[in-house]
ZATIGU-294891 format. One line per 4 residues: their letters; for each residue x, z, y of C-alpha. Coordinates in steps of 0.1 Angstrom, whole numbers. Example, Ala and Ser with C-alpha at 12.3 -4.5 7.8 and 13.67 -1.06 7.14 Angstrom:
2
as) 123/78/-45 ~ 137/71/-11
END
This chain:
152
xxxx) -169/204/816 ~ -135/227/807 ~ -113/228/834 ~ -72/231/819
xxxx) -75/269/822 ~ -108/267/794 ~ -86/244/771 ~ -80/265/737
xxxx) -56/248/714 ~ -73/226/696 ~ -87/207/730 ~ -52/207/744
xxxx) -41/187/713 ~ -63/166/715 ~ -58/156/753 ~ -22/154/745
xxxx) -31/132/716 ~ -48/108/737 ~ -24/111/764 ~ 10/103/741
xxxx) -15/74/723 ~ -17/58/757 ~ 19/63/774 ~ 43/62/741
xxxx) 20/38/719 ~ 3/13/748 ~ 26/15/774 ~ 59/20/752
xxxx) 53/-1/720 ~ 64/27/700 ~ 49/17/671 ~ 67/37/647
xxxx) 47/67/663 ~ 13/54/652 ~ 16/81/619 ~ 30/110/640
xxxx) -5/102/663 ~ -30/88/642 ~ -48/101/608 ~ -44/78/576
xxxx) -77/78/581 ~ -82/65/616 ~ -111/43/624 ~ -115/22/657
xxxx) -149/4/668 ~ -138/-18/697 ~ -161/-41/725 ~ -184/-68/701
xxxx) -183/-44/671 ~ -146/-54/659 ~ -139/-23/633 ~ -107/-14/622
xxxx) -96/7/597 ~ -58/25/593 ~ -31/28/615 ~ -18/-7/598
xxxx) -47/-30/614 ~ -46/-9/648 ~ -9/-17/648 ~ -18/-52/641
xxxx) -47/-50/675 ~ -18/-33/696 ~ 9/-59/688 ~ -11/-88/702
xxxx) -22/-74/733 ~ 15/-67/741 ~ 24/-101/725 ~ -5/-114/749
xxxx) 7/-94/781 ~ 43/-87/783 ~ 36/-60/814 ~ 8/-46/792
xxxx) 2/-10/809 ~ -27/14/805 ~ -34/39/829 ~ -57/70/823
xxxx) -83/77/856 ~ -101/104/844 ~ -101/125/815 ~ -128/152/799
xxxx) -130/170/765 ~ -155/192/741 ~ -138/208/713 ~ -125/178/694
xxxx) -136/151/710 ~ -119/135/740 ~ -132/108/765 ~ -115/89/792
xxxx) -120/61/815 ~ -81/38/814 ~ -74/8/833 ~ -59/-20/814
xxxx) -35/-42/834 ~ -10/-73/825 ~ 0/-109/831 ~ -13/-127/803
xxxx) 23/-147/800 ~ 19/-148/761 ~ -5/-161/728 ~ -32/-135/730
xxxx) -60/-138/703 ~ -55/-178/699 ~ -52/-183/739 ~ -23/-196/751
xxxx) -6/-185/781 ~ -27/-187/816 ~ -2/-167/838 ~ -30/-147/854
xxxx) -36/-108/858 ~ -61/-86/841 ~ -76/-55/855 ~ -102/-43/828
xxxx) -120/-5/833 ~ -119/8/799 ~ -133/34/783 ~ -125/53/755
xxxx) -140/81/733 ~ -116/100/710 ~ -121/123/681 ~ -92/145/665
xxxx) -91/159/635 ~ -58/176/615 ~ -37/172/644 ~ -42/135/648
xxxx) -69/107/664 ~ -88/104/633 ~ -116/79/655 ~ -121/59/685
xxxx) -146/40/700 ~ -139/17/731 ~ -157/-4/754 ~ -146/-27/779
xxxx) -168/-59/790 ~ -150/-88/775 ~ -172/-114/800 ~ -149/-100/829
xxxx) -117/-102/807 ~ -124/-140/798 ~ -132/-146/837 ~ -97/-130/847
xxxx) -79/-155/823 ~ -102/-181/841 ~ -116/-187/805 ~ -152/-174/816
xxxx) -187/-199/827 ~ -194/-205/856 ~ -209/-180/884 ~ -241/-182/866
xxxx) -228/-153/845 ~ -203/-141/823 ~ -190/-154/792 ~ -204/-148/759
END
């Protein structure tokens, strides 16, 4: 594991990638970033398989969590990096006090461990791939089974 003393330039980018993607994107809304941040290329691969291609469909995914969550907030936990490739463990928090992904409003809190593995590539995030375990989600909006196990 580099330590921040190890990080040559490229690494450092790429942590500072990951880091404005999170506070000014996420946290911020500042959508009109999303170009400055992430390649034309970009591809995601979030929990279930959903695949998204372009900073225009990731816009679209960002937009309804904070549509969903008005107090949407990420926080990163714990960072590491090889050359160009970045991974870090986030928490996900908000009051879900809006339409998110064709459920309306519950007024409860989520608290979702995430993780999320980055690749940069010209200066930008060119890839991710996160995974957070969407049975615990549902059961936070109280939208999960019963205690016999988490949704599917």
């Amino acid at each position: 594991m580099n330590t921040t003393s190890d990080i040559s330039a490229s690494e450092h980018t790429g942590i500072t990638l990951v880091r404005r993607f999170v506070d000014e994107i996420l946290n911020a809304g500042r959508f009109d970033l999303l170009t400055e941040i992430v390649h034309p290329d970009y591809r995601y691969e979030g929990p279930g398989g959903e695949r998204l291609d372009g900073p225009d469909e990731l816009a679209l995914l960002l937009a309804g969590y904070r549509a969903g969550f008005s107090d949407f907030h990420v926080s990163i936990t714990s960072e590491i990096h090889d050359g160009d490739r970045v991974a870090a463990t986030m928490t996900m928090t908000g009051t879900h006090d809006g339409e998110f992904d064709g459920v309306p409003p519950t007024g409860r809190r989520i608290d979702i461990p995430v993780a999320v593995f980055s690749t940069v590539a010209g200066g930008r995030i060119v890839a991710e791939r996160e995974f957070y375990d969407t049975g615990t989600l549902l059961a936070q909006l109280g939208l999960g089974n019963d205690e016999s196990g988490p949704a599917s």
